[in-house]
Structure formats: structure tokens, C-alpha cells
MOPAC internal coordinates of N, CA, C and O (Angstrom, degrees):
PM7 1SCF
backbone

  N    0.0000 0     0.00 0     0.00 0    0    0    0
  C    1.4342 1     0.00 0     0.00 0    1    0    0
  C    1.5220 1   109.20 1     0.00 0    2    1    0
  O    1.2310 1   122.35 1   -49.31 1    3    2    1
  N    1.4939 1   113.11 1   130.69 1    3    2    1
  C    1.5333 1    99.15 1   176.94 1    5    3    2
  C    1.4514 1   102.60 1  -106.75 1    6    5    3
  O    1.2310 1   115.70 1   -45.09 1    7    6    5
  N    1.2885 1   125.78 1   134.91 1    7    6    5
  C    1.6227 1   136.38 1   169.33 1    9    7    6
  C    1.3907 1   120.80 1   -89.76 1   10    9    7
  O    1.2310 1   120.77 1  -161.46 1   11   10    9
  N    1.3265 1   116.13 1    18.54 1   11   10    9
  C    1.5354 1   118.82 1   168.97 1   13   11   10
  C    1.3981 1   105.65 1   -96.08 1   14   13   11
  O    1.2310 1   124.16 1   -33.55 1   15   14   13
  N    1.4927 1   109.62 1   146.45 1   15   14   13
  C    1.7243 1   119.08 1  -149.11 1   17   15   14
  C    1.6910 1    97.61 1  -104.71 1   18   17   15
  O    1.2310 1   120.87 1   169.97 1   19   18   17
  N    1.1405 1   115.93 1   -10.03 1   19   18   17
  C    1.9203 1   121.56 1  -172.86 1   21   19   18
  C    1.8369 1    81.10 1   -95.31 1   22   21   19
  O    1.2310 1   113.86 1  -169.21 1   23   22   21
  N    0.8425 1   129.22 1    10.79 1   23   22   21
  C    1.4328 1   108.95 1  -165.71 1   25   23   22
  C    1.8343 1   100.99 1  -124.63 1   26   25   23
  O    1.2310 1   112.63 1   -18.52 1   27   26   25
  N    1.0829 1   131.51 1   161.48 1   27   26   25
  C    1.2554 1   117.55 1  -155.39 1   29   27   26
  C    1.8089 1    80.92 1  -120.42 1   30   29   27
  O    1.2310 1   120.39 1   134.86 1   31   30   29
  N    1.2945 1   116.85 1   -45.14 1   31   30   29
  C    1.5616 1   102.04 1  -167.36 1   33   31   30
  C    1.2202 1   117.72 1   -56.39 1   34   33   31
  O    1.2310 1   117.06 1   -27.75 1   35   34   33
  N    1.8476 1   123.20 1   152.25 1   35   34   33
  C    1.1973 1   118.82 1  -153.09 1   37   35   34
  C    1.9328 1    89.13 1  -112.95 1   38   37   35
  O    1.2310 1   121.95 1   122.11 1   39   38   37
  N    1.6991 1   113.88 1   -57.89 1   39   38   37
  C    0.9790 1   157.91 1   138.17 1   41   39   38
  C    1.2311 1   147.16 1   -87.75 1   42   41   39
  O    1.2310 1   126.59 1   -13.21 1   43   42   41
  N    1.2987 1   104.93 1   166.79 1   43   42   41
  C    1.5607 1   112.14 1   173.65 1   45   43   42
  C    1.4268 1   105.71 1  -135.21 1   46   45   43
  O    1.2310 1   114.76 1   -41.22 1   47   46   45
  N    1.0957 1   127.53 1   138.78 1   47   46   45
  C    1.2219 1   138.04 1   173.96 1   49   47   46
  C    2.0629 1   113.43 1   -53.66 1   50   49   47
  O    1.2310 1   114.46 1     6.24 1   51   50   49
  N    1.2303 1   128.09 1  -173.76 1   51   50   49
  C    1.3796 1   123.62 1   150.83 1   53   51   50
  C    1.1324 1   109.98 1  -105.95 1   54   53   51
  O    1.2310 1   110.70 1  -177.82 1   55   54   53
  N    1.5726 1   135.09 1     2.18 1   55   54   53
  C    1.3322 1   128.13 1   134.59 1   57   55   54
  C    1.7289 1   119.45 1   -89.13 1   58   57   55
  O    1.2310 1   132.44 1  -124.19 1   59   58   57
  N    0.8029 1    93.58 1    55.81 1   59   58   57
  C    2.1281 1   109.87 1  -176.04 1   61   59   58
  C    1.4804 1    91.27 1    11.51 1   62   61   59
  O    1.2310 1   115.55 1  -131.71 1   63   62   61
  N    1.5216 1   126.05 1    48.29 1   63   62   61
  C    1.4201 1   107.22 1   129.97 1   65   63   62
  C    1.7626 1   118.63 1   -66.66 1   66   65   63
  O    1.2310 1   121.99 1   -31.61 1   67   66   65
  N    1.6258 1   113.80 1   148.39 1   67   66   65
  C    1.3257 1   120.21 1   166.19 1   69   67   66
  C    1.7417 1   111.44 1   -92.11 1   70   69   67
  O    1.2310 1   133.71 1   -30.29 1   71   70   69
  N    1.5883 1    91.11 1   149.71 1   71   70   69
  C    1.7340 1   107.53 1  -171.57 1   73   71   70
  C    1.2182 1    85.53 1  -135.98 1   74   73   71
  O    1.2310 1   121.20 1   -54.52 1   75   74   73
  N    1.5971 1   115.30 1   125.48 1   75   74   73
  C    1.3385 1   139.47 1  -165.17 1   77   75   74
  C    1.2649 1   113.21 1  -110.39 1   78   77   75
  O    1.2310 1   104.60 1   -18.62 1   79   78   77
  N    1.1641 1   146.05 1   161.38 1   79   78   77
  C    1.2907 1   138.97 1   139.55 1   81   79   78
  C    1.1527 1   129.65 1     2.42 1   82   81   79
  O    1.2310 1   133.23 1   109.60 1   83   82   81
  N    1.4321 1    92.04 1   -70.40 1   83   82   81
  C    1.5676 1   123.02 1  -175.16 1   85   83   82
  C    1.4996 1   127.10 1   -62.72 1   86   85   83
  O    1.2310 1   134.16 1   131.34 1   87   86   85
  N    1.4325 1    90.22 1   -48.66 1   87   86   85
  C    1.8720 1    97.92 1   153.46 1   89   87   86
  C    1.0675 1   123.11 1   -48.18 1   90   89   87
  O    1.2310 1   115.48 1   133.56 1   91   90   89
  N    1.3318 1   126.19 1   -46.44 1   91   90   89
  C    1.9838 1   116.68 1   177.10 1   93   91   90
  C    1.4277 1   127.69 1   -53.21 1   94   93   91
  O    1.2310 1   129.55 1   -63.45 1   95   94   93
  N    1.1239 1    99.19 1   116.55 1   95   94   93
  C    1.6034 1    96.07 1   156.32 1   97   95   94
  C    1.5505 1   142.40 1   -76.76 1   98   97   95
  O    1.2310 1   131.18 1  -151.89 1   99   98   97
  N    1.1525 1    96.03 1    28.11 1   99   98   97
  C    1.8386 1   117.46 1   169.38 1  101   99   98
  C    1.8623 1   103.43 1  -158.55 1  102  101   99
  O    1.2310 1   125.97 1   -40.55 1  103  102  101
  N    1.1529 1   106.13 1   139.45 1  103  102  101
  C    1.4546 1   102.56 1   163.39 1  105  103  102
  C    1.7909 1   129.97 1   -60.05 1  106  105  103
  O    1.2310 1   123.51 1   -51.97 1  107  106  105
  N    1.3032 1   110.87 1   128.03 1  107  106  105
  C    1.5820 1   105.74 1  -174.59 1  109  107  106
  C    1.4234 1   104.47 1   -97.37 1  110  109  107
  O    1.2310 1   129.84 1   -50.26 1  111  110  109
  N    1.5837 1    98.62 1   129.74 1  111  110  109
  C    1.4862 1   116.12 1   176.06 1  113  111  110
  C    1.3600 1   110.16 1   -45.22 1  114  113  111
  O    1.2310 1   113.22 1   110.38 1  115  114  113
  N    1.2455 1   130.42 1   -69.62 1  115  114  113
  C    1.5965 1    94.69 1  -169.40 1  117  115  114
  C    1.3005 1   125.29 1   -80.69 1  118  117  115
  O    1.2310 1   116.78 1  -149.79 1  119  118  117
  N    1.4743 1   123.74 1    30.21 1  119  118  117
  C    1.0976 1   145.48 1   156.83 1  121  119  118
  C    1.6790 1   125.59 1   -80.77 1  122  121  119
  O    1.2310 1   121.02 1   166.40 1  123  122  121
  N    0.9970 1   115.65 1   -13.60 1  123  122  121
  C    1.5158 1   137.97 1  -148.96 1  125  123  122
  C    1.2116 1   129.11 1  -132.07 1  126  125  123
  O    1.2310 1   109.61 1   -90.39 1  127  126  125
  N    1.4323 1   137.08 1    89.61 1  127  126  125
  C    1.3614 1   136.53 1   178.56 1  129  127  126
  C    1.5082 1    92.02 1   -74.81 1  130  129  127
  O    1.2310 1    95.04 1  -105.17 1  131  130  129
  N    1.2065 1   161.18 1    74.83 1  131  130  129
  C    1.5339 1   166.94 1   134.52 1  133  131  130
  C    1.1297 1   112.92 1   -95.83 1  134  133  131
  O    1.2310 1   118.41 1   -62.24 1  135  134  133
  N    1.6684 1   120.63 1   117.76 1  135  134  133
  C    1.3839 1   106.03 1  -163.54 1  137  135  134
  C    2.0659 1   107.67 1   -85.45 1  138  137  135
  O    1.2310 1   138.24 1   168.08 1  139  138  137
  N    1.5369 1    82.25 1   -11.92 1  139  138  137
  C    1.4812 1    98.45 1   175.16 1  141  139  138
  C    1.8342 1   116.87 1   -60.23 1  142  141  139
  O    1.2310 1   123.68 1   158.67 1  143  142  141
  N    1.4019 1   110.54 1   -21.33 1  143  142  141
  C    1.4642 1    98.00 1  -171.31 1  145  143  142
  C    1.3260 1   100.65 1   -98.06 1  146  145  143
  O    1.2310 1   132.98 1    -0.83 1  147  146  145
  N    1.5373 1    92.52 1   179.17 1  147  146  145
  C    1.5369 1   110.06 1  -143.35 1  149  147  146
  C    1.7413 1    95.23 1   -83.37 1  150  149  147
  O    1.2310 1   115.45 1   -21.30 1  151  150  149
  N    1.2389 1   126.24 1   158.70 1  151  150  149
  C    1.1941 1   123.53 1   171.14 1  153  151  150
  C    1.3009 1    98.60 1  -128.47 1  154  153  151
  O    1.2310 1   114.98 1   172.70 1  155  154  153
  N    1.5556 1   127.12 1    -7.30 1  155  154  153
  C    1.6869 1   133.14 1   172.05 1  157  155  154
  C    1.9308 1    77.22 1  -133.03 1  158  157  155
  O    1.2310 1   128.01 1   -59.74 1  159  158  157
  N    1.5162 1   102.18 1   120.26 1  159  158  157
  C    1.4125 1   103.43 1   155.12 1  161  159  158
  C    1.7494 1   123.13 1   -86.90 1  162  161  159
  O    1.2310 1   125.16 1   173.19 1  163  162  161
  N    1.4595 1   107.70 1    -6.81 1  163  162  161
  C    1.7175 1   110.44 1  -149.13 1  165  163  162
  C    1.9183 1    85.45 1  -111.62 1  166  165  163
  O    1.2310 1   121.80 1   162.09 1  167  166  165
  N    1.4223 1   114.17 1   -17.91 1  167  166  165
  C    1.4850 1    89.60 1   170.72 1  169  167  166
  C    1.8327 1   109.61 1  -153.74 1  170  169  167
  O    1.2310 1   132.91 1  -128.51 1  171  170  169
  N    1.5596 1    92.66 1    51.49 1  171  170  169
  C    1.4949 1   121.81 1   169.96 1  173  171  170
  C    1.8449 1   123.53 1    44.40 1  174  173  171
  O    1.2310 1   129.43 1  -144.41 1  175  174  173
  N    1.5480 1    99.42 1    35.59 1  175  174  173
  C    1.7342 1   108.52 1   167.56 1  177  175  174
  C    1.4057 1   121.50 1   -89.28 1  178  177  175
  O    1.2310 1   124.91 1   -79.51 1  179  178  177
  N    1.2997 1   108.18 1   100.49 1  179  178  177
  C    1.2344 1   129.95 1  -178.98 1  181  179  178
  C    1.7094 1   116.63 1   -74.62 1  182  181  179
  O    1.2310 1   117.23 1   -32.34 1  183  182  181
  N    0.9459 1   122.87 1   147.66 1  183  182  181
  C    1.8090 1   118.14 1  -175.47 1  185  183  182
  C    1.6770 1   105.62 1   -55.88 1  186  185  183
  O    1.2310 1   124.07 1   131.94 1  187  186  185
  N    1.2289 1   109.80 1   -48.06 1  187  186  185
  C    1.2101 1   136.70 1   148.97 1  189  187  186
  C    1.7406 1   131.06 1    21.75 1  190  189  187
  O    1.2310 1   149.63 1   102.67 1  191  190  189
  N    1.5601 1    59.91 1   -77.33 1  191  190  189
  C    2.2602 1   108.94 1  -170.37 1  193  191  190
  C    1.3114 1   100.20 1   -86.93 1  194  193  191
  O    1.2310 1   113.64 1   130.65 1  195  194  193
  N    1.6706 1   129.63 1   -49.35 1  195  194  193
  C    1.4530 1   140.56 1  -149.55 1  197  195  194
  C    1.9116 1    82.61 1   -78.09 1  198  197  195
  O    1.2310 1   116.71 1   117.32 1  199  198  197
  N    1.3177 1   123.85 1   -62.68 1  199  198  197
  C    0.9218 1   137.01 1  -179.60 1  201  199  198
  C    1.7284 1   119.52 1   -42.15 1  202  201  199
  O    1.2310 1   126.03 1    99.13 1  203  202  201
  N    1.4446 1   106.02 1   -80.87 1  203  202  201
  C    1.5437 1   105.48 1   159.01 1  205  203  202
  C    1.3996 1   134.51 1   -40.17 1  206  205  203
  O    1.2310 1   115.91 1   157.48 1  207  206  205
  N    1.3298 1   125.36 1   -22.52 1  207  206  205
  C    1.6980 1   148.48 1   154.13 1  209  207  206
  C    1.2027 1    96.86 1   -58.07 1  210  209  207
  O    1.2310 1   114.07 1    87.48 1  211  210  209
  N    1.7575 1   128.83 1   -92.52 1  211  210  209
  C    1.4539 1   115.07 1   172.71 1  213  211  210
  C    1.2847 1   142.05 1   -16.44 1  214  213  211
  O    1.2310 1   122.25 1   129.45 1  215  214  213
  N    1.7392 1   113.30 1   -50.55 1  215  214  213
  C    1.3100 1   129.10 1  -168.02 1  217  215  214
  C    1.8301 1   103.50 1   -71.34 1  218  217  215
  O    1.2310 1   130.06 1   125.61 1  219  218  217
  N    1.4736 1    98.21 1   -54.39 1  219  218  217
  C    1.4514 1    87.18 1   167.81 1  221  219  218
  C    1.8885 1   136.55 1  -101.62 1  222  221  219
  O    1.2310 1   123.69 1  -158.09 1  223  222  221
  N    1.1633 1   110.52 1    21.91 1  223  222  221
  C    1.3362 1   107.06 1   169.52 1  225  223  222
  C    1.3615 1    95.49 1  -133.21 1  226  225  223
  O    1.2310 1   107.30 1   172.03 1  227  226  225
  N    1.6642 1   141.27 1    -7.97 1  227  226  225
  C    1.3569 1   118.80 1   179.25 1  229  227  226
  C    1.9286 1   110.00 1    91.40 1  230  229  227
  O    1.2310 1   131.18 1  -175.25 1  231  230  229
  N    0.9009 1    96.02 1     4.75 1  231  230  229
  C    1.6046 1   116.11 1  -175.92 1  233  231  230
  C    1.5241 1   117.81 1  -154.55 1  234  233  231
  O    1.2310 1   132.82 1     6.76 1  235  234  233
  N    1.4772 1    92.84 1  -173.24 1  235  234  233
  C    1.8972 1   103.10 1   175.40 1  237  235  234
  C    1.9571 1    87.25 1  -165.79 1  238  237  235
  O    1.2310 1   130.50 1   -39.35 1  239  238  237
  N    1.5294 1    97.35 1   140.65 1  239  238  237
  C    1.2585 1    87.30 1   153.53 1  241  239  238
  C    1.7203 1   104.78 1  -126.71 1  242  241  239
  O    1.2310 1   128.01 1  -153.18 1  243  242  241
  N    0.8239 1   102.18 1    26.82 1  243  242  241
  C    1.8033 1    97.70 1   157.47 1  245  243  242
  C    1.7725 1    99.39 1   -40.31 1  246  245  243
  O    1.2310 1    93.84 1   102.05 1  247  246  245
  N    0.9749 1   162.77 1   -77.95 1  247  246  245
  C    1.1824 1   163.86 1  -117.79 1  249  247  246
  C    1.1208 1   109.81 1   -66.31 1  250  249  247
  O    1.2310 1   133.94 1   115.02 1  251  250  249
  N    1.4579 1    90.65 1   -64.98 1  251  250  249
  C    1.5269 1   129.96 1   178.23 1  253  251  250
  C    1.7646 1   118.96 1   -31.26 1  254  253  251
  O    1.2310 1   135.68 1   110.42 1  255  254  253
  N    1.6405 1    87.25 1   -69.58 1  255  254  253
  C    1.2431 1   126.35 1  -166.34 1  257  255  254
  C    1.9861 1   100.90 1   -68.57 1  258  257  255
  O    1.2310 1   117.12 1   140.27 1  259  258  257
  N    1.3862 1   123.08 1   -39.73 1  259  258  257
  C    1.1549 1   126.17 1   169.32 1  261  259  258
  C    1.4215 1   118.97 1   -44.16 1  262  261  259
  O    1.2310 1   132.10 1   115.02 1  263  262  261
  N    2.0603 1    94.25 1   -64.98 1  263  262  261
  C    1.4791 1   103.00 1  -178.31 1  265  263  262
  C    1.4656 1    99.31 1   -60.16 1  266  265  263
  O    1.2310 1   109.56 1   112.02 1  267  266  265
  N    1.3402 1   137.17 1   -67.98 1  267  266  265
  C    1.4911 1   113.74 1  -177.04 1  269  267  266
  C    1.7702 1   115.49 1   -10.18 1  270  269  267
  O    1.2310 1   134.52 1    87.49 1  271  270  269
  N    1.4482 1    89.52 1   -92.51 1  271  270  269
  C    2.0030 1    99.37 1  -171.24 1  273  271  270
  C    1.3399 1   114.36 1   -32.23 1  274  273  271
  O    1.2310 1   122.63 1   144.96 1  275  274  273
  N    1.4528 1   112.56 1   -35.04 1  275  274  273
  C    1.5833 1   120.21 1   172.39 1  277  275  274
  C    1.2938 1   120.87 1   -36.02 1  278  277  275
  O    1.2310 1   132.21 1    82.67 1  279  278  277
  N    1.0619 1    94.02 1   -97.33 1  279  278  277
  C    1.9912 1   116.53 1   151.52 1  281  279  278
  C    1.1671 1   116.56 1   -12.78 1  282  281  279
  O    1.2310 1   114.11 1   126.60 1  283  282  281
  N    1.5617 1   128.76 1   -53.40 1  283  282  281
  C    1.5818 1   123.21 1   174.70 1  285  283  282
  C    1.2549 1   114.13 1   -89.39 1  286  285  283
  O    1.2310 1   121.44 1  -149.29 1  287  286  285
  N    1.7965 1   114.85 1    30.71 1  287  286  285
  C    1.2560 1   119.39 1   175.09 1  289  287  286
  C    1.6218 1   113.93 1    57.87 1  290  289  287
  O    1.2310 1   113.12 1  -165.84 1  291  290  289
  N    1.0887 1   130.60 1    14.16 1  291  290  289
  C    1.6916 1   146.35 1  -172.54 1  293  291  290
  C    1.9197 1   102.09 1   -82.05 1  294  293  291
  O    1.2310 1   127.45 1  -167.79 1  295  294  293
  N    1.4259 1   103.28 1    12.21 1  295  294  293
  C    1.8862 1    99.02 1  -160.59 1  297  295  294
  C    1.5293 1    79.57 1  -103.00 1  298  297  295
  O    1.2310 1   124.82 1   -26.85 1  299  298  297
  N    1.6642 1   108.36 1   153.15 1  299  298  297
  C    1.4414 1   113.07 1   159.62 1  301  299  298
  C    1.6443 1    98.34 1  -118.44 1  302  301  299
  O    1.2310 1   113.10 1  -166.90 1  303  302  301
  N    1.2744 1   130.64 1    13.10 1  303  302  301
  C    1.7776 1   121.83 1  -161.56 1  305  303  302
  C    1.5173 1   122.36 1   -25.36 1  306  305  303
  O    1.2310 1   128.44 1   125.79 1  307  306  305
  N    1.5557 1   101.35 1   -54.21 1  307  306  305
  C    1.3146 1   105.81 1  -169.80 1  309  307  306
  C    2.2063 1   108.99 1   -62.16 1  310  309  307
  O    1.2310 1   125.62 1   156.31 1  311  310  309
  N    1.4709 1   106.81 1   -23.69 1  311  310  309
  C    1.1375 1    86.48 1  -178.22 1  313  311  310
  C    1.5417 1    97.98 1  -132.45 1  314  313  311
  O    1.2310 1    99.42 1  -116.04 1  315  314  313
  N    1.3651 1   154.70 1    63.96 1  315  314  313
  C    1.7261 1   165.92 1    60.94 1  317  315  314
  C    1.8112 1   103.59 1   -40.62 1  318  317  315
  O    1.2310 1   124.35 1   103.95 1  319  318  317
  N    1.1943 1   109.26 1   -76.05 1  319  318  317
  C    1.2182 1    89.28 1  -163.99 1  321  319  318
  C    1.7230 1   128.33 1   -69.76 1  322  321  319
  O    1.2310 1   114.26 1   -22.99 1  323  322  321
  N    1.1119 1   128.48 1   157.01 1  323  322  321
  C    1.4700 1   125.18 1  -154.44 1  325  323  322
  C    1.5083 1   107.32 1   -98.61 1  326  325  323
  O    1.2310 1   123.65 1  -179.14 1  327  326  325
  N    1.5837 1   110.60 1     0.86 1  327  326  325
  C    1.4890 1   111.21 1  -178.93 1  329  327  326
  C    1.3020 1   109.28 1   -98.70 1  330  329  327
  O    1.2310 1   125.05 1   170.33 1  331  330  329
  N    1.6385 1   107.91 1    -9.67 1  331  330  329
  C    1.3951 1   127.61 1   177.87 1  333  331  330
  C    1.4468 1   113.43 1    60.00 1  334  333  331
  O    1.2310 1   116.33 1  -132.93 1  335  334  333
  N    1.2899 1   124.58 1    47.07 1  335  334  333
  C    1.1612 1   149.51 1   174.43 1  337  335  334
  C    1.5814 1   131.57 1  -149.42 1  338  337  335
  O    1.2310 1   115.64 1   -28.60 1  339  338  337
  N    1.2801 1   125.89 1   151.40 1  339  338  337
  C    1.2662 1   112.45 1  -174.48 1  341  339  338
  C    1.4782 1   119.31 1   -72.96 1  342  341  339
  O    1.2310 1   124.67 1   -32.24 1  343  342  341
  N    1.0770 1   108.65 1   147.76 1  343  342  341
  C    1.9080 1   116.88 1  -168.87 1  345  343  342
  C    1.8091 1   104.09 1   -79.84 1  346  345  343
  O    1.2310 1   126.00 1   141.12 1  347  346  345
  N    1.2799 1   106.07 1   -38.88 1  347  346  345
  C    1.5134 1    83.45 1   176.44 1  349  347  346
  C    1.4589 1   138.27 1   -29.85 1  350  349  347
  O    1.2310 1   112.25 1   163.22 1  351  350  349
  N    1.2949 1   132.23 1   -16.78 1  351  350  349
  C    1.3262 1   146.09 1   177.03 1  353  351  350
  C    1.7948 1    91.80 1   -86.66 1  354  353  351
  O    1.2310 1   124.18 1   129.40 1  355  354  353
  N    0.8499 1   109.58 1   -50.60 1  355  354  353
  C    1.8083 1   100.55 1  -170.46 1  357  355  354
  C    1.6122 1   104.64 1   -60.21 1  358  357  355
  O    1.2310 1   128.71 1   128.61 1  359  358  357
  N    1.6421 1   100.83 1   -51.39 1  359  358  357
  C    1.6712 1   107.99 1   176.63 1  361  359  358
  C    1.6126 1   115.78 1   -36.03 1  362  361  359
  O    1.2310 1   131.60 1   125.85 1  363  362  361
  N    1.0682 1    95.22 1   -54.15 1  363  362  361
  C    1.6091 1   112.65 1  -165.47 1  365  363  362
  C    1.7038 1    98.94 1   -70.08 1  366  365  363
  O    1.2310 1   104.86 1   102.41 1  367  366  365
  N    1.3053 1   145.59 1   -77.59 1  367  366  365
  C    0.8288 1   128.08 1   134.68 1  369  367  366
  C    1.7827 1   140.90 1    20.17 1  370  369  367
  O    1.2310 1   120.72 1   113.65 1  371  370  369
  N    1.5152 1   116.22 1   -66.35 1  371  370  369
  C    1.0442 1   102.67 1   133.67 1  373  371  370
  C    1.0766 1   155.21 1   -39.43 1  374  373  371
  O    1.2310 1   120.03 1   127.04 1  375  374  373
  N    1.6188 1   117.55 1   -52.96 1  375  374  373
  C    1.3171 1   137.35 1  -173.86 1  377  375  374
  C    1.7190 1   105.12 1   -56.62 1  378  377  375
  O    1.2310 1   133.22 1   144.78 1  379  378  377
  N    1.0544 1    92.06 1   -35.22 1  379  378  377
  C    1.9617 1   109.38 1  -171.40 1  381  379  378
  C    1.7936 1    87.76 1   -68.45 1  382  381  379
  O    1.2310 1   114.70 1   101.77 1  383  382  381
  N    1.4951 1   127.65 1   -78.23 1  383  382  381
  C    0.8586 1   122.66 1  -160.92 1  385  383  382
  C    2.2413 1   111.90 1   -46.14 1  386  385  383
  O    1.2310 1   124.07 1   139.99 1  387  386  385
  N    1.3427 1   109.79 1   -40.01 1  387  386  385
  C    1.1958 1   121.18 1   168.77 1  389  387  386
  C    1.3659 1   100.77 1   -44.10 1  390  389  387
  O    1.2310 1   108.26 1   120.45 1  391  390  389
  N    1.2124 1   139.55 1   -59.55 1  391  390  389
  C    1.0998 1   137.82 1  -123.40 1  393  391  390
  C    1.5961 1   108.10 1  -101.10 1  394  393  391
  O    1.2310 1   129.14 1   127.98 1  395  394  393
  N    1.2415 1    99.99 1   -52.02 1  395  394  393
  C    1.8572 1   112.13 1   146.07 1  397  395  394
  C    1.4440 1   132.53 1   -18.60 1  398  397  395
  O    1.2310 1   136.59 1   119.10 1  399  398  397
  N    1.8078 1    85.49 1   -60.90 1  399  398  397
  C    1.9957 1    83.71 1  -174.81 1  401  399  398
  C    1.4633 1    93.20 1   -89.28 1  402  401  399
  O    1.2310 1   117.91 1   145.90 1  403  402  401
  N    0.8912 1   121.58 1   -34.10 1  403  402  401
  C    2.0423 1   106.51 1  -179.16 1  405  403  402
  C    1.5923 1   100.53 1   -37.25 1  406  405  403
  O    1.2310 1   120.10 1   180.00 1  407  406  405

């Protein structure tokens, strides 16, 4: 998976087919300055939401709330999200960048 955002490839197949941008049928977060897309596809946290949560309570429990559903096996990552991996690393990630400019 490449996570650089000037770059259009998303994936590669294990037969090195390429999966583009353009190929997805949802926008991939680290593809995406949209504050609208999902940064949790499997239980709808948008940069958005994680952000607006912070701004007004001083927190987020997106984190929280992920690892929960996780744990009760409630995650679909590998097949919602388009990086085909679990988002907690992106979440977290975020949270850092939040946490910086505050």
C-alpha cells in the first residue's frame, strides 16, 4: 500500500496488478484531504467527526470506541476499508496530528 497522497496508487495486487485511486469505489483516507471521508469505514468516523468531538469536548473517543467493536469481533477492515487493513493506525495518527496543532 502506498500512503503518499501526490501519488495515485492505492495498492498492488499479489499478482502486481495496480489499484489506483480511481479504481475505488469509496475514497481512501490517506488518499484524501475530505474531511467528509471515512478514516474508520466499519463504524462511520469521519476526520470530520474525530475533529468536531475534539473541538468541542477536548477529546475523541473514536479510539476507544474502535478498539471496543474490534474486540467483539464487530470490525470488517479488511473488507469496508479500501486499504484493506485496519484503520486504527490511521486513527491514531490522526489523533497525533490533532494534538500538535491544538
Amino acid at each position: 500500500m502506498c500512503t503518499n497522497r501526490a501519488c495515485s496508487v492505492v495498492y498492488f495486487s499479489e499478482k502486481q496488478d495496480v489499484f489506483e485511486t480511481k479504481d475505488m469505489k469509496v475514497e481512501v483516507y490517506t488518499k484524501s484531504d475530505d474531511e467528509d471521508c471515512p478514516v474508520c469505514y466499519c463504524f462511520g468516523w469521519t476526520k470530520k467527526r474525530v475533529i468536531q468531538e475534539f473541538e468541542e469536548t477536548g477529546r475523541t473517543t473514536a479510539l476507544e470506541e474502535i478498539i471496543v467493536h474490534t474486540k467483539a469481533g464487530r470490525c470488517g477492515c479488511e473488507v469496508n476499508n479500501p486499504e484493506g487493513s485496519c484503520c486504527i493506525g490511521n486513527i491514531k495518527r490522526l489523533l497525533e496530528s490533532i494534538t500538535k496543532e491544538g
